[in-house]
Each structure stands twice: as structure tokens, then as C-alpha cells.
C-alpha positions in Angstrom: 0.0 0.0 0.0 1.1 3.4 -0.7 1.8 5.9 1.4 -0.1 9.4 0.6 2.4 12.3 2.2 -0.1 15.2 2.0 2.7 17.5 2.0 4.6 16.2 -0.5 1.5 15.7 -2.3 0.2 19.6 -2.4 3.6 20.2 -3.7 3.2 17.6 -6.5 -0.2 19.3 -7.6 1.3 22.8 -7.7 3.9 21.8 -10.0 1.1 20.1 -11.9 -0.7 22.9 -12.0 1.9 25.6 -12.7 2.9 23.0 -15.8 -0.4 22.9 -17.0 -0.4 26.5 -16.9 2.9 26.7 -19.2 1.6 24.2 -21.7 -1.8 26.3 -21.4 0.0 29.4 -22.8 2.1 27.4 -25.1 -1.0 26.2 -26.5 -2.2 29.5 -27.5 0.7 30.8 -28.8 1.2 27.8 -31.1 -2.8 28.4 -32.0 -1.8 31.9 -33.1 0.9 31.2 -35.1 -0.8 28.4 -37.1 -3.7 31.1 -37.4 -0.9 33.3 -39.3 0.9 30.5 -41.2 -2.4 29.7 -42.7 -3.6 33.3 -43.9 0.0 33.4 -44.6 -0.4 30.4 -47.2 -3.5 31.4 -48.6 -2.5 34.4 -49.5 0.4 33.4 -51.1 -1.8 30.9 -53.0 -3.6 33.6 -54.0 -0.8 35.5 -55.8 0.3 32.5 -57.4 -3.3 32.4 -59.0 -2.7 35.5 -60.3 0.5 35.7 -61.8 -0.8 32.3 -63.3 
């Protein structure tokens, strides 16, 4: 059986937490420059079309 150390354990969860947090943010960041990237292509696509 395990052993639960409630301290140790609080500690665990904040680092979880402050992790999750990170990865939260990177998240978003990543979102925004995929959002760019893709107007990005298409508009690039677009002036292809064109000088086509």
C-alpha cells in the first residue's frame, strides 16, 4: 500500500498545476501562429493564382 504524504503531495499538484499553466500558454501561442501561417499560405496561393 502506498503511502499518501499530503505535504509532498500539495507540492506535486502545484507543480502540476503551474505546468499545465505553461503548456496552457504554449498552447495558445502555437494556436496563433498556425492562425498566421495559414492566412499566410492562402494568400500566397492567391498571388500565385494570379500571376498564373
Amino acid at each position: 500500500m502506498a503511502f499518501y504524504d499530503p505535504v509532498h503531495g500539495s507540492e506535486i499538484l502545484e507543480r502540476i498545476s503551474a505546468r499545465r499553466a505553461e503548456l496552457d500558454e504554449l498552447e495558445e501561442q502555437l494556436a496563433k501562429q498556425l492562425a498566421e501561417v495559414r492566412v499566410e499560405r492562402d494568400e500566397l496561393a492567391v498571388a500565385e493564382r494570379v500571376l498564373e
